[in-house]
N, CA, C and O of each residue as an XYZ file, in Angstrom:
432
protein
N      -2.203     13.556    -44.711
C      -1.261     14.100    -43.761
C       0.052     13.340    -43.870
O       0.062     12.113    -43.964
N       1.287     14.160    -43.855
C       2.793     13.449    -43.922
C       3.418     13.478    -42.746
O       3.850     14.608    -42.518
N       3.583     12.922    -42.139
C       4.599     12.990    -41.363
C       5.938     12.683    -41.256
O       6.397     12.016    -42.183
N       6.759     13.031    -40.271
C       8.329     13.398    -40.906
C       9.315     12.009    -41.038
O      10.424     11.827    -41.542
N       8.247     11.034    -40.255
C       9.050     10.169    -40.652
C       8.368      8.656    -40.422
O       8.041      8.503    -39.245
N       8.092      7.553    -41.241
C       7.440      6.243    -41.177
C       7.104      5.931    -39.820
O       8.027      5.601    -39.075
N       5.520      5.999    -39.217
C       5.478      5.305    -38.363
C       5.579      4.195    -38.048
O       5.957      3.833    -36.934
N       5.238      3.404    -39.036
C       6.229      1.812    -39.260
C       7.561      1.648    -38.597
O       7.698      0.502    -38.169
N       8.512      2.374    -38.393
C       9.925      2.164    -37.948
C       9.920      2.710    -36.508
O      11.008      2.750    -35.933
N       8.828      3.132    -35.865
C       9.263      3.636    -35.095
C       9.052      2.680    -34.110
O       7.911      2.219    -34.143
N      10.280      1.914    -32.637
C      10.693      0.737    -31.964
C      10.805      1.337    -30.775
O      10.961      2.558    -30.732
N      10.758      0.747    -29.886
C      11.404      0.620    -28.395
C      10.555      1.633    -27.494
O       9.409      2.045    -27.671
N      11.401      1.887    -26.548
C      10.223      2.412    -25.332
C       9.746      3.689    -25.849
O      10.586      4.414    -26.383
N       8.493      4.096    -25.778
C       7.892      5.356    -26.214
C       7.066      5.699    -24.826
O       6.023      5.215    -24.388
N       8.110      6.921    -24.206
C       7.623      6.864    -22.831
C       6.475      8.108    -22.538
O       6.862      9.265    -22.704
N       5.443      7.927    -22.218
C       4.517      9.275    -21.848
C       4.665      9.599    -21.293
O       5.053      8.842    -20.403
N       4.613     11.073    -20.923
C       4.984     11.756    -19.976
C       3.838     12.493    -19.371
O       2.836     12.462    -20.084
N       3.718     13.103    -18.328
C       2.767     13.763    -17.894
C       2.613     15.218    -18.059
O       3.704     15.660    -18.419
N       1.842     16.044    -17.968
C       1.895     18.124    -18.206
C       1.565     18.084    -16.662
O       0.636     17.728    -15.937
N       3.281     18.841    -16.507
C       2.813     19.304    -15.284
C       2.473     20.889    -15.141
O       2.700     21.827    -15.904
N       2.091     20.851    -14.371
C       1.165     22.738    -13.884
C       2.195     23.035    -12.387
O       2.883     22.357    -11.625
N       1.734     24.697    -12.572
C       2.230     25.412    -11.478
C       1.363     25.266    -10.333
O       0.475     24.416    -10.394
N       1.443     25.696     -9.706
C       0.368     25.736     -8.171
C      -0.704     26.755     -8.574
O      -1.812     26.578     -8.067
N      -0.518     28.013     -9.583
C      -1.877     28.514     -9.788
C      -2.437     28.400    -11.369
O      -2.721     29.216    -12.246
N      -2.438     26.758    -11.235
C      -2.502     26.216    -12.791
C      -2.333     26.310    -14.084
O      -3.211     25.893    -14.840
N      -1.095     26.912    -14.593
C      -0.484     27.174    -15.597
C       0.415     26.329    -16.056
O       1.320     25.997    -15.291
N       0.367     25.736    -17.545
C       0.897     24.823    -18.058
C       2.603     25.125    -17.288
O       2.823     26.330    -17.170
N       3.701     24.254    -16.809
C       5.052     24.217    -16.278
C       5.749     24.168    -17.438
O       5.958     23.039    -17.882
N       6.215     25.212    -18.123
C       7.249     24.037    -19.339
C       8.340     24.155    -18.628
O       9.104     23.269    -19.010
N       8.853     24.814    -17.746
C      10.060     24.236    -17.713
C      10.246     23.225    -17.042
O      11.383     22.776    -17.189
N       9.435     22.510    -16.169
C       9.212     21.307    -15.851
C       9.194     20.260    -16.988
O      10.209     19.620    -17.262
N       8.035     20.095    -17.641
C       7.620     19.651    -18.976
C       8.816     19.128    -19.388
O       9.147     17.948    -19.264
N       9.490     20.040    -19.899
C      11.112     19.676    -20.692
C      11.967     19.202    -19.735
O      12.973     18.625    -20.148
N      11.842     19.286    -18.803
C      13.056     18.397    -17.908
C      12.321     17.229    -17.427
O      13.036     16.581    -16.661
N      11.088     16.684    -17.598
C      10.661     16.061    -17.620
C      10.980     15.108    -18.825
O      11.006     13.885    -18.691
N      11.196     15.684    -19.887
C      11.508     14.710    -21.564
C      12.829     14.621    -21.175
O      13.381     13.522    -21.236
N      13.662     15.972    -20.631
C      14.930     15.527    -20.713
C      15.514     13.749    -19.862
O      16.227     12.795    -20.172
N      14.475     14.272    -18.452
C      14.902     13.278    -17.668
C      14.458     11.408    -18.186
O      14.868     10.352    -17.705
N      13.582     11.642    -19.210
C      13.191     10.223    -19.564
C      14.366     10.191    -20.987
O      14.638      9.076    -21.433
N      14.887     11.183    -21.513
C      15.855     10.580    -22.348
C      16.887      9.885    -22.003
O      17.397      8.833    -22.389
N      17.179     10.911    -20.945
C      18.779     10.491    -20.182
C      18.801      8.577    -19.366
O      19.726      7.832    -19.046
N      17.328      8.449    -19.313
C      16.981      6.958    -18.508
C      16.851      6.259    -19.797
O      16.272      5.187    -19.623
N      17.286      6.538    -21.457
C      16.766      5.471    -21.945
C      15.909      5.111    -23.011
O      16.121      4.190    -23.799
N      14.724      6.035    -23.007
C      13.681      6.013    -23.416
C      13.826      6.320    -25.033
O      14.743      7.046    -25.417
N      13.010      5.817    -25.843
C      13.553      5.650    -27.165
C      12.546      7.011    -27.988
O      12.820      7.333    -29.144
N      11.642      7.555    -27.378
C      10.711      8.575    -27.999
C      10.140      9.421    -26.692
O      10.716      9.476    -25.605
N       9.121      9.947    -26.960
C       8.052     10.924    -26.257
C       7.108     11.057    -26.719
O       6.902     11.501    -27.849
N       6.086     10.583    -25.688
C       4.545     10.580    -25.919
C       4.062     11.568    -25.121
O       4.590     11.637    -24.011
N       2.872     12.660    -25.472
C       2.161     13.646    -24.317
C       0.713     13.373    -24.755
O       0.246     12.707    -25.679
N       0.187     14.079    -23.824
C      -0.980     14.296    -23.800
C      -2.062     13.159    -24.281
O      -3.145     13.539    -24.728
N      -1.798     11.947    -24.197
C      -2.384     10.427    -24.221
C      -2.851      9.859    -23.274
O      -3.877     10.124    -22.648
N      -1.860      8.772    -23.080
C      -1.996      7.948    -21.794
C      -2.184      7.615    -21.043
O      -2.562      6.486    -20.730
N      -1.845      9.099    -20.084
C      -1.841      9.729    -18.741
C      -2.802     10.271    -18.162
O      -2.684     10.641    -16.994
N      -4.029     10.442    -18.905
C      -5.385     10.577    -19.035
C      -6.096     12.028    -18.570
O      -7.016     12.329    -17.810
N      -5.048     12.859    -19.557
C      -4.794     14.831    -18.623
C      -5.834     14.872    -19.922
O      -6.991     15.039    -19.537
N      -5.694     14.750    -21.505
C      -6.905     15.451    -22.373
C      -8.306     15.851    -21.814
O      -8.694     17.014    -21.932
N      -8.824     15.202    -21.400
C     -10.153     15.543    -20.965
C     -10.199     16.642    -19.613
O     -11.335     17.060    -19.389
N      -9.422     17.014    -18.949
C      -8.927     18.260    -17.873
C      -8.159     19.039    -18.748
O      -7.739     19.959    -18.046
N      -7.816     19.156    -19.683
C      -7.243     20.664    -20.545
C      -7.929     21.172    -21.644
O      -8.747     20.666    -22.412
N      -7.360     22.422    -21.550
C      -8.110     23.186    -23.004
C      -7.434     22.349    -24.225
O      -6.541     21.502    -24.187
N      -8.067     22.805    -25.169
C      -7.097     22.773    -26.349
C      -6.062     23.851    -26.387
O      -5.165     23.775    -27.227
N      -6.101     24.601    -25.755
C      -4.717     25.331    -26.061
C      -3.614     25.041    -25.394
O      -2.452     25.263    -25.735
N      -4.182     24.324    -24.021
C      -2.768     23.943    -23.318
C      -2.203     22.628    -23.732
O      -1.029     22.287    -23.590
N      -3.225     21.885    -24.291
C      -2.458     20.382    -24.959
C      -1.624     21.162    -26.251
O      -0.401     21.030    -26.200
N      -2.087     21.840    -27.230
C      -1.497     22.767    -28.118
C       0.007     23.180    -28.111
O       0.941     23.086    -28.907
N      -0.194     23.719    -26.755
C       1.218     24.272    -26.010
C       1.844     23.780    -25.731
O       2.965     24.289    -25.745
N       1.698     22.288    -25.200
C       2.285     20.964    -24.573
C       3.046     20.584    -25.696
O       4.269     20.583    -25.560
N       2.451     20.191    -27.011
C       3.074     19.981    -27.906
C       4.252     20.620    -28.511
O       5.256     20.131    -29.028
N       3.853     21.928    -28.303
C       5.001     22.761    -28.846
C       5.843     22.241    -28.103
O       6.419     21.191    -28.386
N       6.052     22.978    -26.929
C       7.562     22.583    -26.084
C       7.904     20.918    -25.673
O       8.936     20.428    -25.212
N       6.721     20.342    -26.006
C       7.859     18.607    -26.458
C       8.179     19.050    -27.581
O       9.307     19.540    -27.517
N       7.784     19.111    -28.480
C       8.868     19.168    -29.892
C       9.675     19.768    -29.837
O      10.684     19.349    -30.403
N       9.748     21.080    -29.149
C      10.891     22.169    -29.432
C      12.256     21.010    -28.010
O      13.466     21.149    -28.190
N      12.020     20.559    -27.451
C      12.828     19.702    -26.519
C      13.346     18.400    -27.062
O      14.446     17.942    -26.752
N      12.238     17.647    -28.144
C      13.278     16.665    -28.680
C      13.819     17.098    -30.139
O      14.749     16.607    -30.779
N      12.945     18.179    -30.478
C      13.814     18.588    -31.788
C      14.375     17.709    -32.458
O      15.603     17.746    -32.527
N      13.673     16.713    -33.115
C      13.502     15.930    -33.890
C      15.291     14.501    -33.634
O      15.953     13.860    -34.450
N      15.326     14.589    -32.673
C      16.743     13.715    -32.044
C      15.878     12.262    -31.845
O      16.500     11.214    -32.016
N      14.517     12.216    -31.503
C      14.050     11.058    -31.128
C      12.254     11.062    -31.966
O      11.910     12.036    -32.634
N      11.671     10.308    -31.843
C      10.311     10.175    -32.302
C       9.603     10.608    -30.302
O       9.712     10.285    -29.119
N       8.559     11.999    -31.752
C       8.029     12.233    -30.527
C       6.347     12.116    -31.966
O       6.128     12.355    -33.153
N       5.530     11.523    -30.564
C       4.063     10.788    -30.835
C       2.756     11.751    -29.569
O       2.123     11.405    -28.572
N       2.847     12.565    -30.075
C       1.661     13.378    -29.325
C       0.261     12.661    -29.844
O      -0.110     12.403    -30.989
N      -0.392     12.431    -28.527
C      -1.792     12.291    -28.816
C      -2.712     13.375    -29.110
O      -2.631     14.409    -28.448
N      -3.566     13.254    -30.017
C      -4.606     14.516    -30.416
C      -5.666     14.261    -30.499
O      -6.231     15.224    -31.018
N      -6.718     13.063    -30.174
C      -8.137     13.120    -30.052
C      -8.709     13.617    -28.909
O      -8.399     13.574    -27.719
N      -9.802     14.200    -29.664
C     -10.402     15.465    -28.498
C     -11.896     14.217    -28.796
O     -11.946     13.079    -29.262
N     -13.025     15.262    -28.195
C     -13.961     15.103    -27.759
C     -15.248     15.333    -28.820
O     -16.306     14.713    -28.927
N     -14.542     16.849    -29.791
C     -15.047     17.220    -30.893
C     -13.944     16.982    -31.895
O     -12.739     16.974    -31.644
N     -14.526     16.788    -33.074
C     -14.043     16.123    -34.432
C     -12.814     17.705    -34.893
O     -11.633     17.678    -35.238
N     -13.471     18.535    -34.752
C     -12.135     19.807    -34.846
C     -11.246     20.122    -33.889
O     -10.275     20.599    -34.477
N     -11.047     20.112    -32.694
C     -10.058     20.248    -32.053
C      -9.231     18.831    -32.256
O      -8.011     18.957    -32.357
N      -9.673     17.742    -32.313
C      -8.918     16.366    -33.456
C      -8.037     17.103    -34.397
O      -6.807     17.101    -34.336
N      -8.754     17.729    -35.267
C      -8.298     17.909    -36.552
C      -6.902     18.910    -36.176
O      -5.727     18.552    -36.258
N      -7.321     20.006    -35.827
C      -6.746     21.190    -35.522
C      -5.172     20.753    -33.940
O      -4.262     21.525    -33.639
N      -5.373     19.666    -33.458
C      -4.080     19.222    -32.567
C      -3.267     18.437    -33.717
O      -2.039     18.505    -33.753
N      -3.915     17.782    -34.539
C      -3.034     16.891    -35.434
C      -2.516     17.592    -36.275
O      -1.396     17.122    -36.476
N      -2.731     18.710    -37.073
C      -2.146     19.204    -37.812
C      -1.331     20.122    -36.932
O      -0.368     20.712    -37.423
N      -1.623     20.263    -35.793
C      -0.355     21.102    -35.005
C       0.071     20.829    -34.799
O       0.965     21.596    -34.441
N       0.513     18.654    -34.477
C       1.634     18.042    -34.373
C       2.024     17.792    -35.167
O       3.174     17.537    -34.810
N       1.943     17.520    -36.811
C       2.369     17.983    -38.055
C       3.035     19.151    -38.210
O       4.078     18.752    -38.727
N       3.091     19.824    -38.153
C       3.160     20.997    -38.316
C       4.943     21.537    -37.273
O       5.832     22.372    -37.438
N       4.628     20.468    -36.279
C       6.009     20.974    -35.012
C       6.564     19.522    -35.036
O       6.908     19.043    -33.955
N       6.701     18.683    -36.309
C       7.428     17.715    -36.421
C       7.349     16.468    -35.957
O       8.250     15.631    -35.887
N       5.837     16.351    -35.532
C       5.837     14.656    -35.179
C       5.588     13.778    -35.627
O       4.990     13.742    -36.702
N       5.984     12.652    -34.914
C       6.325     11.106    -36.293
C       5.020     10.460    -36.318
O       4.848      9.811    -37.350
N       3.610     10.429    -35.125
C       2.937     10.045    -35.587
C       1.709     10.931    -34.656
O       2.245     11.836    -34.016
N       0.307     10.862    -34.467
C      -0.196     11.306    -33.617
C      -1.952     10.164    -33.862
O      -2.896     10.310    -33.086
C-alpha cells in the first residue's frame, strides 16, 4: 500500500475529531467538516477520525467509510489527514484502508 505522502514526516498536533450524528442518527457531515474546519483554524497540524474517540465499535462500516470521505474531501490534501481503519474483522480492516488510500490519506 502507498500512501500519498511519508508517514515519517508527518509532526505536530494530529487532532481527532469526533462523527457527529443528527438526532435521528445519521452520520452529520456538515457538522463533521466544520468540525475539521474548526480544529484547523485553532492550529492543529492534521486530522484524525474514527480512532481515538472510541465511535468504531458503535458504527457500521459504511458510516466510518463515509466519515472518511468527507474528512478528506474537507482537508483535501492541505494538511495530513490519518483515518483510523481497524475493525473487528480482518476485511472491513482491509476494505477502510484501502478506502483511505484511495481518498488520499497519509497514513491509516
Amino acid at each position: 500500500m502507498r500512501f500519498r505522502s511519508d508517514p515519517a514526516s508527518i509532526r505536530g498536533s494530529i487532532a481527532p475529531v469526533v462523527t457527529p450524528f443528527t438526532t435521528d442518527g445519521a452520520l452529520d457531515h456538515d457538522s463533521l467538516r466544520e468540525l475539521v474546519r474548526w480544529q484547523l483554524r485553532q492550529g492543529s497540524h492534521g486530522i484524525s477520525t474514527g480512532g481515538s474517540t472510541g465511535e468504531p465499535s458503535a458504527q457500521t462500516t459504511d458510516e466510518r467509510l463515509t466519515a472518511i470521505t468527507t474528512v478528506a474531501q474537507e482537508t483535501n490534501d492541505t494538511v495530513p489527514f490519518l483515518p483510523a481503519t481497524g475493525a473487528a474483522h480482518l476485511q472491513d480492516t482491509l476494505h477502510l484502508t484501502d478506502h483511505a488510500d484511495r481518498h488520499g490519506a497519509d497514513a491509516a
